[in-house]
N, C-alpha and C positions, 0 to 999 in steps of 0.2 A: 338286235332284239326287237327292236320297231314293227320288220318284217315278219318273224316269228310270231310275236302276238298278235298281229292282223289275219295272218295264215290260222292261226289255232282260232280266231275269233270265229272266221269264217267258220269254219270245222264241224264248230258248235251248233249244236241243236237248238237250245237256247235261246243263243247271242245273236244278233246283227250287226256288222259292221257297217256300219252308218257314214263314216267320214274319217279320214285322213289329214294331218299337218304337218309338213314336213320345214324344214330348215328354209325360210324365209315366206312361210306362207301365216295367212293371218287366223289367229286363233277362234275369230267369230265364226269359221264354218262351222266349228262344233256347236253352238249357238243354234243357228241356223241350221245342221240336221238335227236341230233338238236329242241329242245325246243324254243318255242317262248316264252313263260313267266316261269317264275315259282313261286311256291308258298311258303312263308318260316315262318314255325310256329316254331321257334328254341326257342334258349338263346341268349341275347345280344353276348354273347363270340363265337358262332359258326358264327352267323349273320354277325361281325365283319370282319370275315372272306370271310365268301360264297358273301355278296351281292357286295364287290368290283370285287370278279371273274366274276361273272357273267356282269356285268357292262361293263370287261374287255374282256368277250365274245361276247358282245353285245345281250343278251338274258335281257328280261324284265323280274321284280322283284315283289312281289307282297307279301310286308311284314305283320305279324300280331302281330311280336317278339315286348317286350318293353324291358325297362330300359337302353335305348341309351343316352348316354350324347351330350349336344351339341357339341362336338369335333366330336362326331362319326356321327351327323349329317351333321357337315362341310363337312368330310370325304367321306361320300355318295354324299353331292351335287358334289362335287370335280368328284368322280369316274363318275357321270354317268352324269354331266354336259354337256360333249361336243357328246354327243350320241355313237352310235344311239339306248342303251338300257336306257329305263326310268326306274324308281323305284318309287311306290306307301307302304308307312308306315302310318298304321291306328294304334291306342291304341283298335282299336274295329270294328267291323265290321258287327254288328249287326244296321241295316238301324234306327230300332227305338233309339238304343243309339248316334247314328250319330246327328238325329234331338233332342232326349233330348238335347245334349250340345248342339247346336245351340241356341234351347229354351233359357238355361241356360244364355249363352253367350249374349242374347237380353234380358236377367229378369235385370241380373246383375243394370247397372246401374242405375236401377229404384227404390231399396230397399237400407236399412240400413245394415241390418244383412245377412249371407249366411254363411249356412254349408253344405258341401257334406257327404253322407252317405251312403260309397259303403258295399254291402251284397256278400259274396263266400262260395262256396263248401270248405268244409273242409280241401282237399288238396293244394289249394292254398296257396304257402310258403311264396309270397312275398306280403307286405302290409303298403303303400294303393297300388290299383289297379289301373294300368296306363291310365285304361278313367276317375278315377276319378283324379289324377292329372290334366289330359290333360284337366279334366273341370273347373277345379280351375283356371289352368291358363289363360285359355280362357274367365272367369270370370275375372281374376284378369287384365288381359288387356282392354277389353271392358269398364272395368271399369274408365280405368288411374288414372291421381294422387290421383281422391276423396279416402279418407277414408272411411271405415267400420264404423261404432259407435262403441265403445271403448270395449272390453268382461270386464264385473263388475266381475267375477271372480276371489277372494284372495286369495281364499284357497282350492288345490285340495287335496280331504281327499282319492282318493286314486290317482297315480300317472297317468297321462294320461287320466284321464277321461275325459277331454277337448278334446281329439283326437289331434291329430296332428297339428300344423299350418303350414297352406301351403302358397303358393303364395300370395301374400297383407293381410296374416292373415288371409284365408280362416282356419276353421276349418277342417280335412279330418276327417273322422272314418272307422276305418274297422272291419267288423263286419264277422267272419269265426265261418259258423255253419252246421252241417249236414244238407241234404235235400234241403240247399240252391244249384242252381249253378250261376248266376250272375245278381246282382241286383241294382241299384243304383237311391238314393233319393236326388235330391239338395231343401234346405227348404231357401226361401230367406223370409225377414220380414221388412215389414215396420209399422208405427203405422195404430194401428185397422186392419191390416192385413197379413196375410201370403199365397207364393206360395210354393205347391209343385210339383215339376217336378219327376215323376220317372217312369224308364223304367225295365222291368223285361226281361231276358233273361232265360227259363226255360230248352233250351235242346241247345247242340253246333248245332243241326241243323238252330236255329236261326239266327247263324252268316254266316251263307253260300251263302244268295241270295247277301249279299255285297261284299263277296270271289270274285265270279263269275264275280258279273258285273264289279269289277277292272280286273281282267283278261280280259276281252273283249272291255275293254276301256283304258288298261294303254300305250297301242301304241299311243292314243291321247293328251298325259299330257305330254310334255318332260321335262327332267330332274327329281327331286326328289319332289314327291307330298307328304303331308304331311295330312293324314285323308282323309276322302271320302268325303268330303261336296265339295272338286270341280268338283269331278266324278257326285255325284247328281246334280251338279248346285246351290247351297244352298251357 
């Protein structure tokens, strides 16, 4: 992803690719090319780190990292609260997964049943996948108190097979298979009928045109934006 967003930086008309840091380098070159945003495809654990410095340089942030807990989200409103660098964190950045969960997030309350069904490339370590959380929960909010209809399921003959339960009982799956690279189905059902929502993501270059436009727009969001649906207006 690293590679991809420096390649599409370049690309741009716009943008300048200014400077690069990779896995044991020090985070002051960004400093030092005087960077106006930058872009961070890490691990929660390095991110933890780099995005309060940069907050603390006043340089804007432009995350793609997940498995942040809410403390560490406290922690970023905290850092970049009082300006005058902003910070933009998407679980995704690919514009058609952006409007899936929206989709999803307007089905919700309209149905009985809903499972999300995320698809990855076979490297993928961690699972489920954090737009498929982040659509759960945003399901499971939209939703509020009502209940789900109840899962009639006694007996799972092998362990797991139910997938995961996530936020109000959302079913999660995650499905890691060669050839795939990122995929995901939310199936909601009501009587006599069923929705499916799903978005395919077939190359990282998919995810770039939403890279970009948070670059060019996260000087307008102050403090900590949380997904791209406010950059789109959505």
């Amino acid at each position: 992803m690293g590679t991809a967003a420096c390649a599409a930086i370049r690309e741009a008309d716009d943008l300048e690719l200014v400077a690069t840091v990779g896995r044991g380098d020090e985070l002051r070159a960004f400093a030092e090319a005087r960077c106006d945003v930058v872009v961070d495809f890490t691990t929660a654990e390095a991110a933890r780190v780099a995005l309060p410095w940069l907050a603390m340089h006043g340089i804007h942030a432009v995350s793609g990292t997940t498995g942040f807990s809410d403390e560490d989200l406290t922690g970023f409103r905290d850092a970049f609260g009082s300006g005058p660098a902003n910070c933009l964190i998407a679980a995704n950045f690919a514009i058609s997964a952006v409007l899936a969960m929206r989709f999803a997030e307007l089905a919700a309350p309209w149905f009985d049943t809903a499972e999300v069904v995320e698809y990855h490339h076979n490297a993928k370590i961690d699972a489920p996948s954090g737009t498929a959380l982040a659509t759960a929960q945003r399901m499971a909010a939209a939703r509020g108190d009502r209940a789900w209809a109840a899962d009639p399921t006694q007996t799972e003959v092998l362990p797991g097979a139910r997938g995961g339960a996530g936020p109000s009982g959302i079913r999660v799956h995650g499905v890691r298979m060669v050839g795939m690279n990122a995929h995901q189905e939310v199936i909601l059902g009501a009587v006599g009928q069923t929705l499916t929502i799903r978005q395919d993501s077939y190359d990282r270059s998919s995810f770039m045109p939403g890279v970009l436009l948070a670059c060019r727009h996260i000087a307008e969001h102050p403090g900590l934006t949380i997904g791209l649906d406010r950059v789109l207006g959505i």
